[in-house]
C-alpha positions in Angstrom: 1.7 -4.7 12.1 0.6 -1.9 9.7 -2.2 0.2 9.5 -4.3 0.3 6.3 -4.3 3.6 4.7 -5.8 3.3 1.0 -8.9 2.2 -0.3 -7.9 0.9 -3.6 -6.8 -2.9 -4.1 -3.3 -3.1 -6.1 -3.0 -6.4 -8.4 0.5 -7.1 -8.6 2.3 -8.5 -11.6 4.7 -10.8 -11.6 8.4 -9.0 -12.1 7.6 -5.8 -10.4 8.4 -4.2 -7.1 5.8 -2.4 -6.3 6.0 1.1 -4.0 4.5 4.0 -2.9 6.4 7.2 -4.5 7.1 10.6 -3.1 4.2 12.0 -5.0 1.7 10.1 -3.2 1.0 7.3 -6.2 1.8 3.7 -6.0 4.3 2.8 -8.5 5.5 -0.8 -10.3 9.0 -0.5 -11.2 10.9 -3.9 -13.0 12.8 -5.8 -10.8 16.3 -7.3 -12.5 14.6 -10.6 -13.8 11.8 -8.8 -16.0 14.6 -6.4 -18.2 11.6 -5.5 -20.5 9.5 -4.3 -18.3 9.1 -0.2 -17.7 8.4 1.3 -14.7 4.6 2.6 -14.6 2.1 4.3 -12.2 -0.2 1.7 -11.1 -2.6 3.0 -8.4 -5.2 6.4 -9.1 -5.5 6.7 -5.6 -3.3 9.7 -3.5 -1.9 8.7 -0.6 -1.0 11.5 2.1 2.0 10.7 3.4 3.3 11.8 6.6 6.7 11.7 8.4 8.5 9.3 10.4 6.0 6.3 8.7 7.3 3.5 6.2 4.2 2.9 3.6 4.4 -0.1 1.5 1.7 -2.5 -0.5 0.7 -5.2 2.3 0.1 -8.9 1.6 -4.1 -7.9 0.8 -3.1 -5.3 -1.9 -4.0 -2.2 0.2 -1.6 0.8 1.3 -0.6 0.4 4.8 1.1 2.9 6.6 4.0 1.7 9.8 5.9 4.0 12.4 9.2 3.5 12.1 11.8 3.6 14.9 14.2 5.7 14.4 12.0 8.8 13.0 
């Protein structure tokens, strides 16, 4: 569906929800079961983003990049 976009593989922990922030980095922030966790840059890659696309860690651990409708 989506387009890969970065090079580095995310691992992902278990507890986190992981997203791409508006300063380009990927991002693991606790979700409500892990209440000890803190939220922490994960990635060292920069991702460009551009408008009118949804970017979000796919299934392989890479940044993909989708259009979204209404943009």
């Amino acid at each position: 569906m989506g387009q890969k976009v970065g090079k580095e593989k995310i691992n992902r922990e278990k507890g986190y929800l992981y997203f791409v922030g508006k300063d380009g980095y990927v991002w693991a922030a606790p979700m409500k079961s892990n209440p000890g966790g803190r939220k922490k840059k994960v990635g060292s890659e920069k991702v460009a983003k551009e408008a009118g696309f949804m970017y979000y860690i796919g299934k392989d651990g890479y940044v993909a990049k989708a259009k979204m409708k209404n943009a």
